[in-house]
N, C-alpha and C positions, 0 to 999 in steps of 0.2 A: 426767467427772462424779464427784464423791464419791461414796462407798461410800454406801448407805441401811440404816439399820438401824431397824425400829421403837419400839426397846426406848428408843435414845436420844432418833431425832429431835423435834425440837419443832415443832408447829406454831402459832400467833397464837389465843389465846383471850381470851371477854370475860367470861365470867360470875362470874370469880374480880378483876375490877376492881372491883366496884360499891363494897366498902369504901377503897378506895383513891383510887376518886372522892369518897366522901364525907366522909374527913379530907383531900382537895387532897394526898394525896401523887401524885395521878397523874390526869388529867380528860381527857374522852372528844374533846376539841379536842389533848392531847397524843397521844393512840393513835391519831386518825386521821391526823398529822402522821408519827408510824413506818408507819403503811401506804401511806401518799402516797410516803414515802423509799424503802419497800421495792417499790411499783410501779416508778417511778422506774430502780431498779436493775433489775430483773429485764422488765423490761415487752416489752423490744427483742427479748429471746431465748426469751418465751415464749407473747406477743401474748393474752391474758385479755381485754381489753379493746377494744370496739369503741366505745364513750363514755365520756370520764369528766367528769364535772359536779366538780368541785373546789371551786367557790365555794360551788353549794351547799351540799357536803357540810360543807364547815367551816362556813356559817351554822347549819347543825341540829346540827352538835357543840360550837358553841359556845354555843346556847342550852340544850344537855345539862348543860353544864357551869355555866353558870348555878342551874339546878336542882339539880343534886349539890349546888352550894355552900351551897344552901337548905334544902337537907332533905326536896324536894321533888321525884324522877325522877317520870316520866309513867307506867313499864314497869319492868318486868324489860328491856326493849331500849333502852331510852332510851338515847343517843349512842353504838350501835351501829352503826360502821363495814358497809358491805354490800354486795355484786355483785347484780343484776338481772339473770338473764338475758333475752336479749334478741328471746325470744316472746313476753314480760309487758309490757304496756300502764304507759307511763309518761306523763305530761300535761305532767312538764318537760323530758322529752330525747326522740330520736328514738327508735324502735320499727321494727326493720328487719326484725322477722323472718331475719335473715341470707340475704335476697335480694334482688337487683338490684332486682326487682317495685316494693318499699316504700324506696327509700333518701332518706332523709330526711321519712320519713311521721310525721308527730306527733301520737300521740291527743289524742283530747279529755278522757279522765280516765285515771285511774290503774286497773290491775287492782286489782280486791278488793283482795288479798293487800300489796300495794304498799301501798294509802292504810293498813292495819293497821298497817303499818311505820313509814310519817309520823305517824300517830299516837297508836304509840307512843315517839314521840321519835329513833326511830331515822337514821341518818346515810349516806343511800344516795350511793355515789360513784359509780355508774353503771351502765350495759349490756355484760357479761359476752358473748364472742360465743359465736353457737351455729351449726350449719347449717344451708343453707336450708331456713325450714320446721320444724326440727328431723328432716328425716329424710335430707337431701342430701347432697351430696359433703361427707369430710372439710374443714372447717375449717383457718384457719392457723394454730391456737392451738398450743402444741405442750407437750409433758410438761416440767414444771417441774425432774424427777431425773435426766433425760434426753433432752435436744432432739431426739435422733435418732427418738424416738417419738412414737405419739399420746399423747393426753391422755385417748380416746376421745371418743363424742358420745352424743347431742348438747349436755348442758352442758360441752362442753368448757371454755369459759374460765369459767365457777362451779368446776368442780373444779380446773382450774390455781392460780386465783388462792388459793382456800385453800392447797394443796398448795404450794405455792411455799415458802413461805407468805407474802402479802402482802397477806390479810384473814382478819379471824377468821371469817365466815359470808357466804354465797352461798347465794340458791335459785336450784334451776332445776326443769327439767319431766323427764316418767318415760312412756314409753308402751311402750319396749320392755327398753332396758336403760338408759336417759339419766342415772339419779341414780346408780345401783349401780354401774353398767360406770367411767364417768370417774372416782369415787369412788376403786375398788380401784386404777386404774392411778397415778392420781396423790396416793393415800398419804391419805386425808381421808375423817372420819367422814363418813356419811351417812345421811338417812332417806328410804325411798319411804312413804309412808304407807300405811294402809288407804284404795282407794276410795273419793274424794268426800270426805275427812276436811277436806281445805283447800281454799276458794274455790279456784275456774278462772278465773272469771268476767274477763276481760277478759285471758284470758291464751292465744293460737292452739293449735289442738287441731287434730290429721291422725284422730284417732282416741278420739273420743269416750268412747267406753267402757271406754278403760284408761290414758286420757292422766291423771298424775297430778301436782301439783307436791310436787318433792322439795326438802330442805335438807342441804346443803353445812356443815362444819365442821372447827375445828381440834380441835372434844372432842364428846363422844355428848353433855356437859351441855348446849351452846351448840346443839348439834340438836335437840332438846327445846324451849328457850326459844325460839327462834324458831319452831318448830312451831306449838307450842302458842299462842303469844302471837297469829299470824296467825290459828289457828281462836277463836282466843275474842274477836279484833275483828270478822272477817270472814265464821266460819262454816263451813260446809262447804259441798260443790256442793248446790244446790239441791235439795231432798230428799232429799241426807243429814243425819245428825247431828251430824254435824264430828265433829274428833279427840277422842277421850275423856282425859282426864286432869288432874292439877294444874298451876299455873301452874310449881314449881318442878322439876324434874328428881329422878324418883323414885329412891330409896334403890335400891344395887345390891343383886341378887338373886338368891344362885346357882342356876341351874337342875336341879331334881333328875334330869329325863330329857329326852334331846336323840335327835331323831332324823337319825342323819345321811344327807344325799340327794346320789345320784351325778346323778341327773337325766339331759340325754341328753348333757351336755357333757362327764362324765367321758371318755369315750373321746377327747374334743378334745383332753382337757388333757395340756400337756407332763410329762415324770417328776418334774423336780427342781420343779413345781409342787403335782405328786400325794404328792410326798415332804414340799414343806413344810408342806399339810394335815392330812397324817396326823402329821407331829409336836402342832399342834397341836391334832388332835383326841385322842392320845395322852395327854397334857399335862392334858385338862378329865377325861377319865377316869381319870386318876393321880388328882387331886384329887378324886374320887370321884360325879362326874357320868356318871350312866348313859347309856351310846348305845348307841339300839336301829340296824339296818338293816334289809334286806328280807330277809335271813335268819330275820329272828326275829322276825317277824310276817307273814303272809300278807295285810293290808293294806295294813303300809308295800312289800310287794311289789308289787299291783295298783297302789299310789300311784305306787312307782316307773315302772311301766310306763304309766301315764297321762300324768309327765310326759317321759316319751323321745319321746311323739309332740306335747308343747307346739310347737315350732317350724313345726310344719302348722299348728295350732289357729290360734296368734299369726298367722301369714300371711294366714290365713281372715278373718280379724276385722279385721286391720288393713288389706290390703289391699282389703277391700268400702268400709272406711269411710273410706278414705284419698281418696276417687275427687270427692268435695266438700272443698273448692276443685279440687283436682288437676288436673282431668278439663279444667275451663273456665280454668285458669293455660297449660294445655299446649296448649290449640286457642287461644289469646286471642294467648298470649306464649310459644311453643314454645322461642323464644331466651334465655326466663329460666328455664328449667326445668332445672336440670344435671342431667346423666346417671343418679346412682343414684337423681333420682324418679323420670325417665322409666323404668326400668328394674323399680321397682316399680310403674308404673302397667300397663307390658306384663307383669307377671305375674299381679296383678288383673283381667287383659281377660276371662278368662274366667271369673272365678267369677257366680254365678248368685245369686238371693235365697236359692236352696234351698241352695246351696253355705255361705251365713251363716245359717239358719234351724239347718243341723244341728250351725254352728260354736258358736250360742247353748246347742244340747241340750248338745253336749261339755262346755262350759262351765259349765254347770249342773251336770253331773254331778260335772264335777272339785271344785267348788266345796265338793259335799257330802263328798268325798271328804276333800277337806282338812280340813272343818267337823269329821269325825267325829277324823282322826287330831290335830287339835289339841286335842280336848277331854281327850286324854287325857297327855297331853306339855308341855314348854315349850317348846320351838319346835323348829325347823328347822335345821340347817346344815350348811353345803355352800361351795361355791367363791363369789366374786364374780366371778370371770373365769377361763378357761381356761388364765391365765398374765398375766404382764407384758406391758403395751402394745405392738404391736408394734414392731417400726421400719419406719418410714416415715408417711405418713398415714392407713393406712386407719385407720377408726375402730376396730377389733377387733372378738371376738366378744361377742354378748349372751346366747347359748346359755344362759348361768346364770340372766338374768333375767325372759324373758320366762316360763316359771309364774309369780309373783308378778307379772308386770302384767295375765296373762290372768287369774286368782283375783282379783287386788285386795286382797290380801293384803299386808300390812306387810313392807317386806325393811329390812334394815339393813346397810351395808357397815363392815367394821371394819378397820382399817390394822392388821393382827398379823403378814402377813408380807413377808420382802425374798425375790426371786427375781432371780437375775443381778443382784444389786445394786439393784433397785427396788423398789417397791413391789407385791403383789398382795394384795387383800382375802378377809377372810372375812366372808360370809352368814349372815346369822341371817335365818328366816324365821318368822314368829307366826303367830294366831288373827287373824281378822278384828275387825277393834275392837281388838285386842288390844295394841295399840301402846306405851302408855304400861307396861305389863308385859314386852312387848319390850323395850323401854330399860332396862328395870330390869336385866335380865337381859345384855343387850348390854356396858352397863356392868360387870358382874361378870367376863366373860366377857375383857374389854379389859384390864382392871385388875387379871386374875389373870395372863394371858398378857403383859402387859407388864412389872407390876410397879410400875407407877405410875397416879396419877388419869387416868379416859378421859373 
């Protein structure tokens, strides 16, 4: 495999087409035509795609294209090339959930978030695979920088396929490490949102309370616009507020103080992993971005220490709520159920309501916790993953991401650095709501460290 460097690699972007659509130097039935070429090529050795709809896709980029020539796009997303992952309800292709259970199961409509995307113009080429369920055995997607590894999970094939690169955006879902983890290992911006910020609604959830859908990208701008564009067609989850912010991708914004968090995964992390962070964290404080630690605050100390026991919490939580469907797929259909569900279903056997009633208080507390040290900071940051993908299939660790799915908290994965020639990411983590000024900051943070547009 070729060497990966951040600084150079390019990944498939759309937001910087839209002039180029609108004098016919370039129309969104051409750009999906190089992603068709570039799946094509790449598809065999790195498996992204469990459906692809082609005729579709080129009937809605050629009516995108129609519209550029008029003067008249639907969206910021209009003839927007796109992965689905493949927990998300779609009404023209299958919906497999990535298990034997559902193969060939066809919804009757589209998730939320999906019909946002048809209308705004955008160019869905198809179902993105994921694991079953989103929490089961490694998938056979595998890392686009290096076959020999995972891609992680569960949107493995939404992060392959950007990271390839052979689309410029992909959603998928987030309950533990699902948008952040695949993101760092296979080199592609990403957003887990705040909690409830983007419709769910027609889209499988093991875990109600922290399952979140995230977006996949070749830049932080094209994370944003599709963000955003799906909370302001579709909403947020049902009594929240959706995502807060403008339709266009806010102005980069350096951050005056960053607090940086070892979490409980530092001790996971390998040296020449823990070596490429501290360059980069070295690097925002040259440029004169203060980082506090738990040294030098007695807060961000208890913080730290709150979140070294996340990994219990996350278990607590996830594993009470995982038990619907779970519980009646694994007595119904025990022969469809592979090993690492059943395996988290025998570690949930024994928790109790009371075992979740005090995972709720935890939760609570930590929440304030966070509420207090973000009001005084610009975010967060820390590792995306303990290192580069593994080799072989296991999915890797999430160790970095579950705070931010127990909080509900905004994470953002950044493609800043190469580890053994790959890709691993860096973390930004926000304020709750906070999202739209995350990006802001993300984007400064990309574009200092790279040295070119993120």
């Amino acid at each position: 495999m070729a060497s990966y460097d951040p600084r150079t690699h390019r990944l498939m972007t759309f937001h910087d087409r839209a002039v180029a659509f609108r004098d016919g130097s370039d129309t969104p039935r051409a750009l999906l035509e190089r992603c068709i070429e570039a799946i094509e090529a790449r598809e065999e050795e790195i498996v992204a795609w469990a459906f692809l709809d082609l005729e579709g896709a080129r009937k809605a980029a050629d009516a995108a294209t129609a519209r550029y020539r008029a003067g008249a796009p639907l969206s910021p997303v209009d003839g927007l090339p796109v992965g689905i992952k493949d927990l998300i309800d779609t009404v023209d292709m299958p919906t497999e959930y990535g298990s034997t259970l559902f193969a060939g199961h066809r919804p009757k409509q589209d998730a939320a978030a999906v019909l946002a995307l048809r209308e705004g113009g955008a160019a869905i080429l198809g179902k993105t695979v994921t694991v079953t369920f989103g929490g089961g055995d490694p998938a056979r997607t595998r890392n686009p920088h290096d076959t020999r590894r995972t891609p992680g999970g569960s949107s493995s094939g939404s992060a392959a396929a950007v990271g390839a690169p052979t689309i410029p955006v992909a959603i998928g879902t987030h309950a533990r490490g699902s948008t952040v983890r695949p993101a760092s290992f296979c080199g592609a911006y990403a957003l887990k949102p705040t909690f409830g910020a983007i419709n769910r609604q027609g889209v499988f959830s093991a875990a109600d309370s922290m399952d979140h859908l995230g977006t996949f990208a070749g830049s932080l701008r094209d994370v944003w616009i599709i963000a955003r564009h799906m909370a302001r067609l579709a909403g947020g989850d049902p009594g929240h507020p959706g995502l807060y912010g403008g339709a266009a991708p806010p102005a980069p914004r350096k951050p005056a103080r960053l607090v940086r968090l070892d979490m409980a995964g530092w001790a996971r992390t390998d040296e020449a992993t823990r070596a490429a962070f501290e360059e980069v964290v070295g690097d925002l404080a040259s440029a004169g971005v203060e980082i506090y630690g738990r040294g030098d605050d007695p807060t961000i100390d208890a913080y730290e220490a709150l979140l070294a026991r996340m990994p219990e919490l996350w278990r607590d939580l996830y594993r009470f709520e995982m038990r619907w469907p779970m519980l009646q797929y694994l007595a119904l259909y025990p022969d469809d159920v592979p090993p690492r569900l059943k395996r988290g279903l025998e570690e949930g056997a024994g928790l109790t309501q009371e075992t979740y009633r005090a995972a709720l208080v935890q939760r609570a507390h930590a929440k304030n916790l966070h509420a207090a040290l973000a009001s005084r900071v610009d975010g967060f940051v820390t590792l995306a993953s303990p290192g580069p993908g593994p080799v072989g299939m296991d999915q890797g660790s999430a160790i970095f991401n579950e705070p931010s799915s127990v909080l509900g908290a905004p994470a953002l994965s950044l493609p800043l650095m190469a580890v053994e020639d790959v890709p691993v990411g860096v973390q930004l983590m926000g304020r709750i709501g906070g999202d739209e000024a995350l990006t802001a900051r993300g984007l400064w943070i990309a574009e200092h460290v790279l040295g070119r547009p993120a």
